[in-house]
DRENDO-1510 file (C-alpha; in Angstrom, 1 decimal, always signed):
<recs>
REC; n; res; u; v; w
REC; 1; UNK; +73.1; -93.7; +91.5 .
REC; 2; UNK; +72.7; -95.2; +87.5 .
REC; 3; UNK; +69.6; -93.5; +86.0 .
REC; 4; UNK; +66.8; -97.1; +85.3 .
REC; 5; UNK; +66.1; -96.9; +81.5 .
REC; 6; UNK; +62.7; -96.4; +80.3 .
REC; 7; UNK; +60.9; -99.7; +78.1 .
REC; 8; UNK; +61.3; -97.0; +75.2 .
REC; 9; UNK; +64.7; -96.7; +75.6 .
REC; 10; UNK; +65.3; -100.2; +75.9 .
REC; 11; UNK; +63.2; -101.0; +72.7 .
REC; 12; UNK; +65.5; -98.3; +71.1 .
REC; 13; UNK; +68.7; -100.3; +71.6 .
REC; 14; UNK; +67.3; -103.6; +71.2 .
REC; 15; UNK; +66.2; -102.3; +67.8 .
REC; 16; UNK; +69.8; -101.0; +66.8 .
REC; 17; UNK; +72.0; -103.0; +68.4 .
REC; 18; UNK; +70.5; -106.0; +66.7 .
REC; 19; UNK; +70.4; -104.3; +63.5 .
REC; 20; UNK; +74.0; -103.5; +64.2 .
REC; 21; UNK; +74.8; -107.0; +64.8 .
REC; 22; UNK; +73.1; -108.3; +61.9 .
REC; 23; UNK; +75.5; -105.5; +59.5 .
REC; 24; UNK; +78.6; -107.0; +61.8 .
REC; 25; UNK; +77.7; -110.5; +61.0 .
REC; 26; UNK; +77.2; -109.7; +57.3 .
REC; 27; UNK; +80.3; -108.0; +56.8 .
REC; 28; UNK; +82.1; -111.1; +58.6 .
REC; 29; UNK; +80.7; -113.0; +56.4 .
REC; 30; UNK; +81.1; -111.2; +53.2 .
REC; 31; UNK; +85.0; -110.7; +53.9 .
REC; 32; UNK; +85.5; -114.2; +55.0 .
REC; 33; UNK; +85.8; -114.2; +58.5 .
REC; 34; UNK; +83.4; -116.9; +59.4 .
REC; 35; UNK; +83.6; -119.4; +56.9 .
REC; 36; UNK; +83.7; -123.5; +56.3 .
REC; 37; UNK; +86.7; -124.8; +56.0 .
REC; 38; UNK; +87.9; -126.6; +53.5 .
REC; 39; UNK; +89.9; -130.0; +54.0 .
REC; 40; UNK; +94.3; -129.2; +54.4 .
REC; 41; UNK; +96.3; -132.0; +52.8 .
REC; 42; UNK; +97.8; -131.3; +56.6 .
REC; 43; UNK; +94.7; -133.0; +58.2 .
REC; 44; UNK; +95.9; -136.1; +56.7 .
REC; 45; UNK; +98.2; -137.8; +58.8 .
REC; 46; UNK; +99.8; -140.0; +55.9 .
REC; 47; UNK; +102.3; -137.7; +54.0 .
REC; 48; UNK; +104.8; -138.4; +51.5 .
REC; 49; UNK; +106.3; -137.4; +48.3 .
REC; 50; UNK; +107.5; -138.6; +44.7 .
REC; 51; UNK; +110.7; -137.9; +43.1 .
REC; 52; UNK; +112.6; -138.4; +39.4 .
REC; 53; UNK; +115.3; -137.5; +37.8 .
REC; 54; UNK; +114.4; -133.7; +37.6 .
REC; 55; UNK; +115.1; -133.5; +41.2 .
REC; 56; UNK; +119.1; -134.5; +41.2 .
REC; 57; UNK; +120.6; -135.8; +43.8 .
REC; 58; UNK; +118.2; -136.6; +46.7 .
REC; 59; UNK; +120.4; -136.9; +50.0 .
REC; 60; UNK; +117.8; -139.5; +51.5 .
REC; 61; UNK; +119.7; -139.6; +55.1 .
REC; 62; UNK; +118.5; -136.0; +55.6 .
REC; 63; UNK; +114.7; -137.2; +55.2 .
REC; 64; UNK; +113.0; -138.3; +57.9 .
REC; 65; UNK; +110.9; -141.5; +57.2 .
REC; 66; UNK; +108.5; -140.5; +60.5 .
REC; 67; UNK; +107.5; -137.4; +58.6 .
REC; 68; UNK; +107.1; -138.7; +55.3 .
REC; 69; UNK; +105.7; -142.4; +55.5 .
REC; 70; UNK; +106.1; -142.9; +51.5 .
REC; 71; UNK; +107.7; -142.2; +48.5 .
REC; 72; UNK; +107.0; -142.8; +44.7 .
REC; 73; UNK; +109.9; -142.8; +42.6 .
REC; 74; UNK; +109.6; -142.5; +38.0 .
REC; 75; UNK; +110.8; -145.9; +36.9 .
REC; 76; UNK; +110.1; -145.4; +32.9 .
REC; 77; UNK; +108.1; -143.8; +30.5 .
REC; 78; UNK; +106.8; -145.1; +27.5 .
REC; 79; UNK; +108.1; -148.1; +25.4 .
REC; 80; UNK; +111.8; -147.6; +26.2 .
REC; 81; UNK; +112.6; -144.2; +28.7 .
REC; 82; UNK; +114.1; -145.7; +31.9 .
REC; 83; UNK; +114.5; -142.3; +34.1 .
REC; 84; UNK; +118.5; -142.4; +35.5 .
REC; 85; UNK; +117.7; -141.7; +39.0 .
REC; 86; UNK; +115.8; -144.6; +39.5 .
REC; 87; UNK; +118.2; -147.7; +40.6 .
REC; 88; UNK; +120.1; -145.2; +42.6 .
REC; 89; UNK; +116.8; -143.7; +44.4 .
REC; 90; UNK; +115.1; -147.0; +45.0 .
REC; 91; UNK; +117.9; -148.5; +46.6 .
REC; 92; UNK; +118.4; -145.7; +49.3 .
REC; 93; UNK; +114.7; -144.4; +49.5 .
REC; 94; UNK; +114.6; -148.5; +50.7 .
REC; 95; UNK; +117.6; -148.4; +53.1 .
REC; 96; UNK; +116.3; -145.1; +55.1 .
REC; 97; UNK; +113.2; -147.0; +55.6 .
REC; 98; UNK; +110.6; -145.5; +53.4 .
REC; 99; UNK; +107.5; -147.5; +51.5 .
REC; 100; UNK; +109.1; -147.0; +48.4 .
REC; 101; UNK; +106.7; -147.8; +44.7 .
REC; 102; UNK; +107.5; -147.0; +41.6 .
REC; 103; UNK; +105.4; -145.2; +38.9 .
REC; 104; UNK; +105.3; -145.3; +35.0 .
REC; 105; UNK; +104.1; -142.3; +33.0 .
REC; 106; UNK; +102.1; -143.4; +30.0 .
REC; 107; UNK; +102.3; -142.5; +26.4 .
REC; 108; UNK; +99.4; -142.3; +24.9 .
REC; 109; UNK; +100.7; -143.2; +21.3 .
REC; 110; UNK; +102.4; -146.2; +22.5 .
REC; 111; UNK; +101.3; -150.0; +22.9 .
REC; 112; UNK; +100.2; -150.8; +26.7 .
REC; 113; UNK; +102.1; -153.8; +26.3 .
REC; 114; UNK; +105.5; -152.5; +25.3 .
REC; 115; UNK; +105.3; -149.9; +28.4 .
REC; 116; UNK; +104.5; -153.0; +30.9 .
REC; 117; UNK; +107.3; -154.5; +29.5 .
REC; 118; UNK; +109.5; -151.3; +30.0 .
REC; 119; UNK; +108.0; -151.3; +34.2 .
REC; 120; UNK; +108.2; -155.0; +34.4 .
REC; 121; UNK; +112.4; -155.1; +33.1 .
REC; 122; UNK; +113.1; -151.4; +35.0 .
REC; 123; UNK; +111.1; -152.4; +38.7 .
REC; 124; UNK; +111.9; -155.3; +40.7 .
REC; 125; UNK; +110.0; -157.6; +42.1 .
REC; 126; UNK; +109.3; -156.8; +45.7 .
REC; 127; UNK; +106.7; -158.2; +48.5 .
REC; 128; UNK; +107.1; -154.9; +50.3 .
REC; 129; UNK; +107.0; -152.7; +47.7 .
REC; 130; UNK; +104.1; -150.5; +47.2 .
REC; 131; UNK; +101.6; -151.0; +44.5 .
REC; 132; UNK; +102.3; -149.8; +40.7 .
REC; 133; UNK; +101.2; -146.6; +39.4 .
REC; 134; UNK; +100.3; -145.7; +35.9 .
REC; 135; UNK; +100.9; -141.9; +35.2 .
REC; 136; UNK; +98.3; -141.2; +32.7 .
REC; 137; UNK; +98.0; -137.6; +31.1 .
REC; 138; UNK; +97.2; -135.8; +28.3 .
REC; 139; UNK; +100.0; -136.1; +25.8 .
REC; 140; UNK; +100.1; -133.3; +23.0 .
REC; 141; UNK; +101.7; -135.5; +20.5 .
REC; 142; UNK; +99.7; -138.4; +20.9 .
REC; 143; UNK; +96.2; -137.4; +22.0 .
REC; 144; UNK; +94.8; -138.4; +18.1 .
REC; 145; UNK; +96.4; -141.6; +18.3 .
REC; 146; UNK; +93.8; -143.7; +19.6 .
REC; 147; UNK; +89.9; -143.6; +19.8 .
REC; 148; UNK; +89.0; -143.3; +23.5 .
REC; 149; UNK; +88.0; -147.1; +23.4 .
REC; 150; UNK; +91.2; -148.3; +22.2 .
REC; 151; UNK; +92.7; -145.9; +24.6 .
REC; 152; UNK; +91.2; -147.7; +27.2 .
REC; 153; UNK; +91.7; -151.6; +25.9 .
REC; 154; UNK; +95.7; -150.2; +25.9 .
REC; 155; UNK; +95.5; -148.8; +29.6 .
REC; 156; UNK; +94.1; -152.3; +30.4 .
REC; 157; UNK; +96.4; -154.0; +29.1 .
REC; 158; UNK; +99.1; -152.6; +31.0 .
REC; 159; UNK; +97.3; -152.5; +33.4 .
REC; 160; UNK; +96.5; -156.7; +33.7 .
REC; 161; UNK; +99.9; -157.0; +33.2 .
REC; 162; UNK; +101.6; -155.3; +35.7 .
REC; 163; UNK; +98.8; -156.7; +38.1 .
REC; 164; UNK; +99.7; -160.3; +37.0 .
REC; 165; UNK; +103.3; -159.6; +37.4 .
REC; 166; UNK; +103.6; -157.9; +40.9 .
REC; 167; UNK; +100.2; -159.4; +42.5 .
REC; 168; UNK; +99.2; -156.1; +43.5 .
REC; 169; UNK; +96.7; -153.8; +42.3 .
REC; 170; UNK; +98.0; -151.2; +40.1 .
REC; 171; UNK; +96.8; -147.5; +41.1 .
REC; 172; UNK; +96.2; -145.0; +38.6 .
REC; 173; UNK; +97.1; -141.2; +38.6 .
REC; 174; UNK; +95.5; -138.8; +36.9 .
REC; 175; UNK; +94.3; -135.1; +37.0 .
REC; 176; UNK; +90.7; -134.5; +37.5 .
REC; 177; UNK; +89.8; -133.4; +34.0 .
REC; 178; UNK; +91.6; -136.6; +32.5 .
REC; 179; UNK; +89.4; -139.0; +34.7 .
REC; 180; UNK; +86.2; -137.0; +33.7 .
REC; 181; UNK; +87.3; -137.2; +29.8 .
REC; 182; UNK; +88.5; -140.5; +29.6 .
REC; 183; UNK; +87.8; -142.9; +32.6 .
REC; 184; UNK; +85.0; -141.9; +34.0 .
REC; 185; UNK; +82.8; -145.3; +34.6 .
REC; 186; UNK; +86.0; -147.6; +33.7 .
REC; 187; UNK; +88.2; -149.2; +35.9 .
REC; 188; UNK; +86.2; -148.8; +38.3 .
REC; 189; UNK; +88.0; -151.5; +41.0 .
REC; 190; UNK; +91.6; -149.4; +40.3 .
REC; 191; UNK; +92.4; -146.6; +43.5 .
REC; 192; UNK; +93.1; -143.5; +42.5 .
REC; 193; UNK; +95.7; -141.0; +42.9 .
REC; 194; UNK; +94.5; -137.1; +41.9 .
REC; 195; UNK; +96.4; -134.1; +41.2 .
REC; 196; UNK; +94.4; -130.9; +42.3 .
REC; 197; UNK; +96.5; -128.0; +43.3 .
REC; 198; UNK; +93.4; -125.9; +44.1 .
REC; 199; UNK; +91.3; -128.4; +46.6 .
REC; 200; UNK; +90.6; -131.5; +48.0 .
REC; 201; UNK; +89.5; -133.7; +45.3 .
REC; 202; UNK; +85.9; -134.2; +44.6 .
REC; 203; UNK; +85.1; -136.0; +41.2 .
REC; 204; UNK; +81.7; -135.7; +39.4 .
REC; 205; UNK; +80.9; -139.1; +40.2 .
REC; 206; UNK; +81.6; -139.0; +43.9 .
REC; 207; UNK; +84.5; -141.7; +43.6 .
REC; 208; UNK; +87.0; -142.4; +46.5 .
REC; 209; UNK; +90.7; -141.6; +45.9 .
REC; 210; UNK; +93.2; -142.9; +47.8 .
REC; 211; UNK; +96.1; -140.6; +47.4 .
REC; 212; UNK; +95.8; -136.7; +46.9 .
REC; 213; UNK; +98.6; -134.7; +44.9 .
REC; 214; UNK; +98.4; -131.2; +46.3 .
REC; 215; UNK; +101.4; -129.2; +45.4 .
REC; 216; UNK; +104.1; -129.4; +42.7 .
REC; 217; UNK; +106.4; -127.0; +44.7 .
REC; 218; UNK; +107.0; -128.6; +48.0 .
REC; 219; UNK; +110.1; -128.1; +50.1 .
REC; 220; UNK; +111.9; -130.6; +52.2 .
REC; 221; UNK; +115.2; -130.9; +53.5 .
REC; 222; UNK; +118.0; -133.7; +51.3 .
REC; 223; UNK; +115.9; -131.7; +47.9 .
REC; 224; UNK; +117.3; -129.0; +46.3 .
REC; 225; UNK; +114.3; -128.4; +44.0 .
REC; 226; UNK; +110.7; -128.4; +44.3 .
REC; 227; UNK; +108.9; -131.5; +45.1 .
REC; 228; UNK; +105.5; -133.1; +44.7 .
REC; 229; UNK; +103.5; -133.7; +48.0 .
REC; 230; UNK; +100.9; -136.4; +48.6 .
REC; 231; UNK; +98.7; -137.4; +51.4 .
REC; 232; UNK; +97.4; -141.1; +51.9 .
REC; 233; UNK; +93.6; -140.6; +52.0 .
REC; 234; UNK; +92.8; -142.4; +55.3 .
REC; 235; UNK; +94.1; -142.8; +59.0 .
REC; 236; UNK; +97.0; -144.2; +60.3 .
REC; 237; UNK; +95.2; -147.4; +61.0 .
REC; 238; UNK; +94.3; -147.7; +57.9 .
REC; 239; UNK; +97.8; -146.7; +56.1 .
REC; 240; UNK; +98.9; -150.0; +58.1 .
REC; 241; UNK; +96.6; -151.9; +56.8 .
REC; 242; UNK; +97.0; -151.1; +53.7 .
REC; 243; UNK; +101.0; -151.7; +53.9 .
REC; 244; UNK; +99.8; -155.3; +55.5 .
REC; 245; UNK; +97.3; -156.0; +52.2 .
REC; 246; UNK; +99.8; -155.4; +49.9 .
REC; 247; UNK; +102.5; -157.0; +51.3 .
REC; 248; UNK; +100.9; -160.2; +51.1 .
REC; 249; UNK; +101.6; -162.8; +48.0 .
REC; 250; UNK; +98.2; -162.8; +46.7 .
REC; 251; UNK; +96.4; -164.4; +43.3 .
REC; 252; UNK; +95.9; -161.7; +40.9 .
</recs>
């Protein structure tokens, strides 16, 4: 027959076993068991990748299109640098049946216009496409070049002109420290497309992005070397729509 427990002896467990859960739950908590977590580029259910010549040969049949709904391929960079893969990329990224764009990385000691005009005679023309992306990073050789201001004016001007060319919005990507230094407040109708390796983005001034950069060494079958990885900011829905929007002929 169980012995009945005194109120004294009950207080006395009630006392230590809630002390003793409040250590557990500390200790949890200190080593990480019970935390928030953060946002996985895999909760996005947009994925896709971008490629250049540093890859090689990308065997594009071996890719599935369901798994990875878009790819950015380098066109140029700077006033005259047209990257060797591209003709060969575009065409078959298009025939597997992938939203294919093209991206230019900027110099920053060059003339906006004369990279637009590098982009504008490497890219074609295409409804379908995807929108235009400017690469823009910190360049040690050309940093001094410009004041920030003209910096800017010379982003714009590509910018306008690749807009006015395609009829789509050009998107800009950058690293998070680059927007804070330099385009923070500007451009301020452009999407963005940010390179964190650490996190899910989060700029100082609360600004959407619209595609996320979260690893330089990917791996996907039809690669033989690492690849970047992107996720489309929003839901399938709204992927669609997007792909709708810009494959529309509209006034720039």
């Amino acid at each position: 027959m169980p012995k009945i427990m005194s109120s004294q002896s009950t207080a006395y467990i009630s006392y230590f076993g809630g002390g003793l859960a409040a250590i557990v739950m500390a200790a949890l908590l200190y080593f990480g068991v019970f935390y928030h977590r953060q946002a996985s580029a895999q909760d996005y259910p947009v994925q896709g990748f971008d490629v250049s010549h540093h890859q090689g040969d990308v065997q594009w049949s071996k890719i599935s299109p369901e798994k990875f709904q878009f790819v950015y391929l380098k066109a140029t960079e700077g006033g005259d640098f047209k990257d060797s893969k591209f003709q060969e990329n575009w065409l078959k990224a298009r025939e597997h049946g992938f939203h294919v764009g093209a991206y230019h990385f900027y110099r920053l000691c060059r003339d906006g216009q004369i990279q637009a005009q590098n982009f504008i005679e490497t890219v074609p023309k295409k409804l379908d496409a995807l929108p235009p992306v400017i690469d823009l990073e910190y360049d040690s050789q050309c940093i001094n070049t410009y004041t920030k201001e003209q910096l800017l004016e010379e982003i714009k001007v590509m910018h306008d002109m690749l807009k006015r060319h395609y009829a789509k919005q050009p998107i800009f990507y950058v690293s998070k420290s680059f927007y804070h230094i330099v385009l923070l407040g500007s451009f301020k109708d452009t999407p963005l497309w940010i390179r964190d390796y650490e996190e899910k983005p989060q700029l100082k001034d609360q600004r959407d992005w619209m595609f996320w950069q979260h690893t330089n060494q990917g791996k996907m079958q039809g690669v033989a070397k690492p690849v970047d990885l992107n996720v489309f900011s929003g839901s399938q829905r709204q992927w669609q729509r997007f792909i709708e929007q810009n494959s529309q002929t509209t006034q720039p």
